[in-house]
C-alpha positions, 0 to 999 in steps of 0.5 A, a space after each residue: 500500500 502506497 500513501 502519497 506525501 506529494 512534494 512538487 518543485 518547479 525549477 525555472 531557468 531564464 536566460 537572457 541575452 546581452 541585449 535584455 531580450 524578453 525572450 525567456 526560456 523556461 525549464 520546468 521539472 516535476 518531482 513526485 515523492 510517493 511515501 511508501 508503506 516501508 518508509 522508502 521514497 519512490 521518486 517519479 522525475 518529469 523533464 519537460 525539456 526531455 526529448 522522451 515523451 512523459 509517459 516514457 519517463 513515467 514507464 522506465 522509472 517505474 519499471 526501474 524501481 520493480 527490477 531494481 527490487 525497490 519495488 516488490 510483489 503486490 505493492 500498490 502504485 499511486 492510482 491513475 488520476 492521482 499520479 496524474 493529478 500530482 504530476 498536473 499531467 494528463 490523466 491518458 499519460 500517465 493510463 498509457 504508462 500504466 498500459 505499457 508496464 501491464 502489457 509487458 507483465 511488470 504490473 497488474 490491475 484490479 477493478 475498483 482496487 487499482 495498479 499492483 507490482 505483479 509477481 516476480 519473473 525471473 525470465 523477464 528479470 534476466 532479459 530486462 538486464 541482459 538488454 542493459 548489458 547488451 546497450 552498455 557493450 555496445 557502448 563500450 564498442 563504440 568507445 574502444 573503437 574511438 580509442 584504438 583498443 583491442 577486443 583484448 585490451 578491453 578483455 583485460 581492463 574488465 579482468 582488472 576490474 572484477 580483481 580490483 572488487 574481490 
């Protein structure tokens, strides 16, 4: 079970030109707190200025938490109208988010009850990160490559690694 402690911030950046323009640019972002059962702070992070849309941020911040364990089996997520309410989002976002997260098996719904974390499964677990670890080789690729490093040399800094932690 959730109960919402709901602190929202606003952050504006204006910037102005040599010439004291009346252009300004604004940056706005929402920070949600939801004050779980256990203690703990489920922080939920909205970047206007973000190219990924809201209900993108909404989707891997929750489904973050879940694999992370922050969040376990049969907790309670903020319901729909509520999030969306605290995020002054609009009420489809923050349903699409919930969608995506059910569809892919992460979360359940029960009529007139609400959203829930749903049972662990470890399959879905591994293949989630094993898709990171996938995006973080080709990451390391790509900076070796700009570097000059061999499959070899970077086959050693990970040894030295992995040593350095034992």
């Amino acid at each position: 079970m959730l109960f919402l402690g709901i602190r929202i911030r606003k952050y504006f950046l204006i910037n102005a030109n040599v010439f004291y323009s009346l252009d300004k640019y604004v940056y706005t972002v929402y920070t949600v707190y939801v004050q779980m059962k256990r203690g703990e702070d489920l922080n939920i992070y909205i970047d206007n200025k973000s190219g990924t849309p809201i209900y993108d941020q909404i989707y891997s911040k929750i489904k973050n938490e879940i694999l992370n364990g922050n969040l376990r089996e049969d907790d309670a997520l903020p319901s729909i109208r509520n999030l969306a309410k605290d995020l002054r989002i609009s009420v489809i976002t923050t349903k699409r988010a919930y969608d995506e997260l059910e569809k892919e098996g992460f979360i359940y719904t029960l009529p007139a009850k609400g959203c829930f974390v749903a049972p662990q499964n470890l399959e879905l677990i591994r293949e989630e990160n094993l898709k990171k670890i996938e995006g973080h080789i080709d990451e390391i690729c790509k900076l070796a490559v700009s570097c000059g490093l061999s499959k070899e040399d970077i086959i050693e800094m990970f040894n030295v690694l992995e040593g350095d932690k034992e």
